[in-house]
C-alpha positions in Angstrom: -160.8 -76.1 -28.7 -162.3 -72.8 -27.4 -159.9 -69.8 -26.9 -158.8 -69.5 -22.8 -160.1 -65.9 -21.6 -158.0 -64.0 -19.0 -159.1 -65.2 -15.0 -159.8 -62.5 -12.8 -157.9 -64.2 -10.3 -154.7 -63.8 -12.7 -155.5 -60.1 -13.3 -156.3 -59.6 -9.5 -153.3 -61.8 -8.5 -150.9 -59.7 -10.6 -152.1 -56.2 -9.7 -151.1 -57.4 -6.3 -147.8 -58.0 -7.2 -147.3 -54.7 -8.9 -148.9 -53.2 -5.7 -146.6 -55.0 -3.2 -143.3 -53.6 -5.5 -145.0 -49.4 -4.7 -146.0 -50.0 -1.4 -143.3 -48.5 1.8 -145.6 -46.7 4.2 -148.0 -49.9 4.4 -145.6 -52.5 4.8 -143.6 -50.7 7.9 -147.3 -50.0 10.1 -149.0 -52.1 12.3 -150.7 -54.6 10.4 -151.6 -56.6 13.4 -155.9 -55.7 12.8 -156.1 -56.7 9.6 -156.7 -60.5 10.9 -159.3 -59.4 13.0 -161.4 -58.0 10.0 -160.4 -60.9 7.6 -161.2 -63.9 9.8 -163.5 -66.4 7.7 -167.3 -65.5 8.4 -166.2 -62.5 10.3 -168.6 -59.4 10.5 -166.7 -56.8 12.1 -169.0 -53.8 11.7 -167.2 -50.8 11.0 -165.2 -50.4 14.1 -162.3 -51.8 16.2 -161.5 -50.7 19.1 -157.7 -50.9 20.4 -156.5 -50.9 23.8 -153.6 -49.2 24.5 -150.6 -49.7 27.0 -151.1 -49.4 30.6 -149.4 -46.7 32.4 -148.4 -46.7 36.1 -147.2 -44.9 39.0 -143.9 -46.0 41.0 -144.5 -45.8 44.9 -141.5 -46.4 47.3 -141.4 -48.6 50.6 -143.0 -51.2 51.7 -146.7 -50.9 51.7 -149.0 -51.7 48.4 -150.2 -48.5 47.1 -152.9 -50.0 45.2 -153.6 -48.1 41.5 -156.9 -48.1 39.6 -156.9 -49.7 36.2 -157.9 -47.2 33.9 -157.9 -48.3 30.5 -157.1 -46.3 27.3 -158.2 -46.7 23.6 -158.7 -45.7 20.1 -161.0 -46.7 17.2 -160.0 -47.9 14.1 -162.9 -47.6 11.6 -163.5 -49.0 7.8 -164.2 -45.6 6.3 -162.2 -45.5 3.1 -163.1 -47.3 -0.1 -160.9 -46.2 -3.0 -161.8 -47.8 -6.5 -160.1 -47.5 -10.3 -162.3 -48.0 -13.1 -160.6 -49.9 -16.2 -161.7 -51.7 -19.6 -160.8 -54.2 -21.5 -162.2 -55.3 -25.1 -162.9 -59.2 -25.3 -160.1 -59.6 -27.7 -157.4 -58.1 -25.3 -158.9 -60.5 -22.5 -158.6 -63.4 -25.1 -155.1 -63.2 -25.9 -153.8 -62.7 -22.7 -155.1 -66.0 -21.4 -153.8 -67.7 -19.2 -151.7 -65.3 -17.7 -151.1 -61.3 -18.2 -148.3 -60.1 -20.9 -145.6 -57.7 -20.0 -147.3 -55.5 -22.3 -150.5 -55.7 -20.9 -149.6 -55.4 -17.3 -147.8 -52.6 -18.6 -150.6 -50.7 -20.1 -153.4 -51.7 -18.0 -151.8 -53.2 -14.5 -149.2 -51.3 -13.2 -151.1 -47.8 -13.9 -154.0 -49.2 -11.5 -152.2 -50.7 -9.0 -149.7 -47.4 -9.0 -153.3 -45.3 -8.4 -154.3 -47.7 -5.2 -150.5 -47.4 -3.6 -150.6 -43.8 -3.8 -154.1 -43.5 -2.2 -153.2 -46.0 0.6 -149.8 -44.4 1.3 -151.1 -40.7 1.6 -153.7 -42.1 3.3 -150.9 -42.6 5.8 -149.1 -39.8 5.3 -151.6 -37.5 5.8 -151.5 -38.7 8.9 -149.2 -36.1 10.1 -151.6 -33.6 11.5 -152.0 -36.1 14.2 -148.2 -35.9 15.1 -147.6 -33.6 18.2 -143.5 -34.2 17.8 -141.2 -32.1 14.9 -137.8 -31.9 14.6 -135.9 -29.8 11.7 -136.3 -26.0 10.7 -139.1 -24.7 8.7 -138.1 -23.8 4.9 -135.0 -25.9 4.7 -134.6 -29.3 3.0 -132.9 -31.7 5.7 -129.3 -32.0 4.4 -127.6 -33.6 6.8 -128.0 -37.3 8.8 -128.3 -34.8 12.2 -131.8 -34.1 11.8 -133.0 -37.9 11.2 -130.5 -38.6 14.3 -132.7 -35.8 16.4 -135.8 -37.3 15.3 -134.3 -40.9 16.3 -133.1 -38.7 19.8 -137.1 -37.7 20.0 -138.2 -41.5 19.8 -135.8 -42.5 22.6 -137.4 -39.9 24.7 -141.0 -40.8 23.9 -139.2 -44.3 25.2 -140.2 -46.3 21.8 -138.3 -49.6 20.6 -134.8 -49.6 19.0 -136.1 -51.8 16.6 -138.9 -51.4 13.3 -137.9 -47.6 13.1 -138.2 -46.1 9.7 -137.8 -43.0 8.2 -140.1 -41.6 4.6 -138.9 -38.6 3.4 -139.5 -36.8 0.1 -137.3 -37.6 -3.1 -135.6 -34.1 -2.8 -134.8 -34.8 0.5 -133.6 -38.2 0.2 -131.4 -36.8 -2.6 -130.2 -33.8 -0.7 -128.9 -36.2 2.0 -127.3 -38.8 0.0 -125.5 -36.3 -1.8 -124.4 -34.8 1.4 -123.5 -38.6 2.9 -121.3 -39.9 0.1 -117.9 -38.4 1.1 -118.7 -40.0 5.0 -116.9 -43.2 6.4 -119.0 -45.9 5.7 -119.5 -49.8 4.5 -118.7 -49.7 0.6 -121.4 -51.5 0.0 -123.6 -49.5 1.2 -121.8 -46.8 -0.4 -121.7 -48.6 -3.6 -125.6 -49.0 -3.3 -126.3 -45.3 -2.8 -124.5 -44.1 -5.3 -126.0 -46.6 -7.9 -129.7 -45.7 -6.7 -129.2 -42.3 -5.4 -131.2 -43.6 -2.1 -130.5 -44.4 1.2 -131.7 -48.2 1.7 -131.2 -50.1 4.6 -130.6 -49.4 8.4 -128.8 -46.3 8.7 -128.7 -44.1 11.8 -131.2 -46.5 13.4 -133.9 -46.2 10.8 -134.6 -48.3 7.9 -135.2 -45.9 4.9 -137.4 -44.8 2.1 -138.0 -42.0 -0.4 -141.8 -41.5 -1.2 -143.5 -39.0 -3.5 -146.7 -38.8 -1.0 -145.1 -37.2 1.7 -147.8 -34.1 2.9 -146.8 -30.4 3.3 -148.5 -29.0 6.1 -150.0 -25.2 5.5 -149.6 -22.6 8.5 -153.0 -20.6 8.4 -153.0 -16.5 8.0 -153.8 -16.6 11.3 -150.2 -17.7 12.9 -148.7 -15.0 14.8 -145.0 -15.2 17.2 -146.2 -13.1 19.6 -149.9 -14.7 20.9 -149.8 -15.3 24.6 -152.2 -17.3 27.0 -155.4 -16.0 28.3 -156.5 -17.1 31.4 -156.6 -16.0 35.2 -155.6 -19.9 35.9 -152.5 -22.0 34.9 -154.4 -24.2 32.3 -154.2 -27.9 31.8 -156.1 -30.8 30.3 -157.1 -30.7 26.1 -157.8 -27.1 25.5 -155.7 -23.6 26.0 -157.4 -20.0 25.5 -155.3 -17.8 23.8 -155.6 -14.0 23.1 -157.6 -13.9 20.0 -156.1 -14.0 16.2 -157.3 -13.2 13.0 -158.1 -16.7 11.9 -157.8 -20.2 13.2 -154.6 -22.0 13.7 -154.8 -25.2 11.6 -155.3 -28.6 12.4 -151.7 -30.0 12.0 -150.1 -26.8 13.5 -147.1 -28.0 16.4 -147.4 -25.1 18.8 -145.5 -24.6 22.1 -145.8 -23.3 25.4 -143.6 -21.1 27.5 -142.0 -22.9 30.3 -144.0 -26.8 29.6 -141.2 -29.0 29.4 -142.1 -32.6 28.5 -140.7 -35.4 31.2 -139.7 -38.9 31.0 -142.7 -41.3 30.7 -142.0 -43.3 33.3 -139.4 -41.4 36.0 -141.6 -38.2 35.3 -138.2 -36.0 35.4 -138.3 -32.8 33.3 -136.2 -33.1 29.8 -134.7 -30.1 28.6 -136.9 -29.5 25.8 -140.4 -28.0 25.8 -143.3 -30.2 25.3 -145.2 -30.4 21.5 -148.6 -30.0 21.2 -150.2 -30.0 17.8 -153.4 -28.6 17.4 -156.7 -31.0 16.1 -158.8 -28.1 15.9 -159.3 -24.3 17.0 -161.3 -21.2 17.6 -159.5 -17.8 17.2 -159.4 -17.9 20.9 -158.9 -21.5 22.0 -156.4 -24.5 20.8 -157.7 -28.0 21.3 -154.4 -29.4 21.7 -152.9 -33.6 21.5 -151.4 -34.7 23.8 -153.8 -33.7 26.4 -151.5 -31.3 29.1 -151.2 -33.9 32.2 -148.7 -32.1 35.4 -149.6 -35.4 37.8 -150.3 -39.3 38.0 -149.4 -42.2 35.6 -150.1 -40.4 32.8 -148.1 -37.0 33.6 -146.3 -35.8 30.2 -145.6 -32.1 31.4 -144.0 -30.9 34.3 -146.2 -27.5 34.7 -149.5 -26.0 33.0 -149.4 -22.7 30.9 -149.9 -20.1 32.9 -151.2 -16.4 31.7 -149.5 -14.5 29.3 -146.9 -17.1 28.8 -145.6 -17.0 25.3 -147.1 -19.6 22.8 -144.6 -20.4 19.9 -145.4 -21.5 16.3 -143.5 -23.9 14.1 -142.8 -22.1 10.8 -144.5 -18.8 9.3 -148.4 -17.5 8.6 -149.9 -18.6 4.9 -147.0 -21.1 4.3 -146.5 -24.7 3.6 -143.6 -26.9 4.5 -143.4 -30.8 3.8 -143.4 -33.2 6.7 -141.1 -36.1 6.4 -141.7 -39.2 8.5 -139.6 -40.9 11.1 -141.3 -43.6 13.2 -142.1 -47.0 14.9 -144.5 -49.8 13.4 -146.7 -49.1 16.1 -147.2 -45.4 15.7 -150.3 -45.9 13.1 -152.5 -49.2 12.1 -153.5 -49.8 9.0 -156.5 -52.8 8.1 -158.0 -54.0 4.9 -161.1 -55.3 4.5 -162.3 -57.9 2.3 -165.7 -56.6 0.0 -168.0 -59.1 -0.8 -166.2 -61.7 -3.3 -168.8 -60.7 -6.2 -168.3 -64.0 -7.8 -170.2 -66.1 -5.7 -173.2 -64.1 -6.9 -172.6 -65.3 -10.4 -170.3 -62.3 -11.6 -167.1 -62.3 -13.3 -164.6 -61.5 -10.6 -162.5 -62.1 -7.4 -161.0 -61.5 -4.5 -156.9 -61.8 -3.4 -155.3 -61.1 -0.1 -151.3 -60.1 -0.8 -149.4 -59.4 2.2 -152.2 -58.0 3.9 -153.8 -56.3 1.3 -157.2 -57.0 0.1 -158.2 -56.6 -3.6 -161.7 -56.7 -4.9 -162.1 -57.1 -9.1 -165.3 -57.2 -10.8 -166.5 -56.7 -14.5 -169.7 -56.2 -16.3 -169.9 -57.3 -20.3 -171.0 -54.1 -22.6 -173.1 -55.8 -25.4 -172.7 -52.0 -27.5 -168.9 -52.3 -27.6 -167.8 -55.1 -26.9 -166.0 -53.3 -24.2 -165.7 -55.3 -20.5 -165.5 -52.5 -18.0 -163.8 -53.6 -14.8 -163.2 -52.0 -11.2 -161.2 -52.6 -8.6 -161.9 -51.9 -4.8 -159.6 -51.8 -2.0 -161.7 -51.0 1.4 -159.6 -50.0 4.5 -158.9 -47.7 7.4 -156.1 -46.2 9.2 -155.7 -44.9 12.5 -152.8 -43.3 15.2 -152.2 -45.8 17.8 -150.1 -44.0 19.5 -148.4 -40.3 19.0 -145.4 -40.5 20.9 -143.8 -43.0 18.4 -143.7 -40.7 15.4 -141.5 -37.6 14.4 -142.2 -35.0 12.0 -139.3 -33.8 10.0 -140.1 -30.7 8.9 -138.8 -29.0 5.5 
């Protein structure tokens, strides 16, 4: 009887295993889209585009004050295909049949699926430069619960859900907060379970969670200075602010303030205490294109007052310096889609394709005659976008 040879549906099937055990950021987004590109037959094109939430204005008496519908949305697009190359000799594909060995899914599985993870979850953590809310102070490691509480405070603000909130923060920080957590009232076994894997787990302060080695810094430019000011004869609203000029460009990412812009509730419109974010998406030396867009009237007010000339315009953190940015959020602050590639094996090629919670992985080989050798690769095509701003924090460090 002929020798069985290792399926590439088995190897495929358990890198997606591996990769379900070192995903966090991917399985806590908005996975609602990925249907939409994975539907039998379905050609998408690059592009979805996602309605958001309606947003209304509140008119008092009796008489209809009829409103427009004005529809917003964004575009999620299929712009990232991410691929690790491996090999295998014939022999090692032979005596693995029918199923992969601990010791080979050691040595060739979990260090590609471990590659993939980590380009899909910074792929959503670099997502922070689209973030306009921070909490925390520049150059210090969160220590305490306080600052995951504020962030949680920020969310309630921006009016998200109590519930799917969680919170990524970097190993240092995870640790720093444990170890300042464990002498706290608290379940024991919750206790017990942080002081046997030195990690905060499940839902605590109203987050669930989870320590990820991804987790961005964000670098101030040389440019960043505390005492810029406004520049213009008129109180300035809308997408873009002129500024007195600096040396260099503030970068994208950069959470700037502005004097006397308070943000307001989204839907009583009344002032809060605290003065709207902004962060910036791109800049000039003399003008800030800004998110959120400064809006002082109508359904879609977020400020109660423009920037007016010479009012101050303040910088989280310092010029030339980096600081990580932690995570707190709601599943619906970011979508994230797979696509499936072309299964190559109904062209006659040795390979396949597996969907695994979501996640769809392409494998495909070619037979070198010279050394025996069968070099594989395996492609994971997908896109990730903002949905909506206002239900993500930035913890700064």
């Amino acid at each position: 009887m002929a020798n069985a040879l290792l399926t590439p549906t088995a190897v495929t099937r358990k890198i997606q295993q591996v990769l379900h055990g070192k995903l966090f950021l991917a399985k806590k987004v908005n996975r609602q889209y990925d249907s939409q590109y994975m539907a039998d037959g379905a050609k998408m094109g690059a592009d979805i585009k996602i309605r958001l939430p309606m947003k209304y204005t509140v008119s008092t008496g009796k008489n209809l004050a009829a409103q427009d519908v004005s529809e917003t949305s964004v575009t999620l697009t299929r712009a990232t295909q991410i691929n690790v190359g491996m090999t295998f000799s014939t022999a090692e594909l032979t005596t693995q049949a029918p199923s992969p060995s601990a010791e080979f899914t050691e040595r060739f599985i979990e260090p590609a699926a471990a590659q993939i993870a980590s380009n899909i979850e910074n792929a959503i953590a670099a997502r922070y430069v689209d973030v306009p809310n921070l909490v925390g102070t520049a150059g210090t490691t969160p220590a305490t619960m306080l600052v995951v509480l504020q962030a949680g405070a920020r969310l309630d603000d921006n009016l998200a859900s109590r519930s799917d909130r969680f919170v990524a923060l970097a190993p240092l920080a995870m640790a720093t907060i444990v170890d300042g957590y464990k002498g706290l009232f608290q379940a024991s076994g919750k206790l017990a379970n942080q002081y046997e894997s030195g990690m905060i787990k499940d839902m605590t302060t109203g987050f669930e969670w989870g320590a990820t080695p991804v987790i961005n810094p964000h670098a101030n430019s040389a440019g960043v200075v505390t005492s810029i000011l406004a520049n213009s004869a008129t109180t300035q609203t809308g997408s873009t602010v002129t500024v007195d000029t600096t040396t260099t460009a503030y970068a994208a990412g950069t959470i700037v303030t502005f004097a006397d812009v308070y943000a307001v509730n989204d839907e009583t419109k009344v002032a809060y205490k605290h003065l709207r974010q902004f962060v910036v998406t791109s800049a000039t030396t003399t003008v800030l294109t800004i998110s959120p867009s400064i809006v002082i009237t109508g359904a879609t007010q977020n400020c109660d007052a423009g920037v007016v000339d010479n009012a101050a315009v303040t910088v989280v953190g310092s010029a030339s310096t980096s600081y990580p940015q932690h995570l707190a959020f709601h599943k619906n602050w970011l979508a994230l889609a797979t696509i499936d590639l072309d299964d190559v094996s109904k062209f006659g090629a040795w390979g396949a394709r597996e969907v695994y919670d979501g996640i769809s992985i392409r494998l495909a080989r070619q037979w070198d005659v010279n050394t025996d050798n069968v070099p594989c690769r395996l492609d994971v095509l997908f896109g990730v976008k903002q949905l909506r701003g206002e239900l993500a924090v930035r913890i700064t460090g």
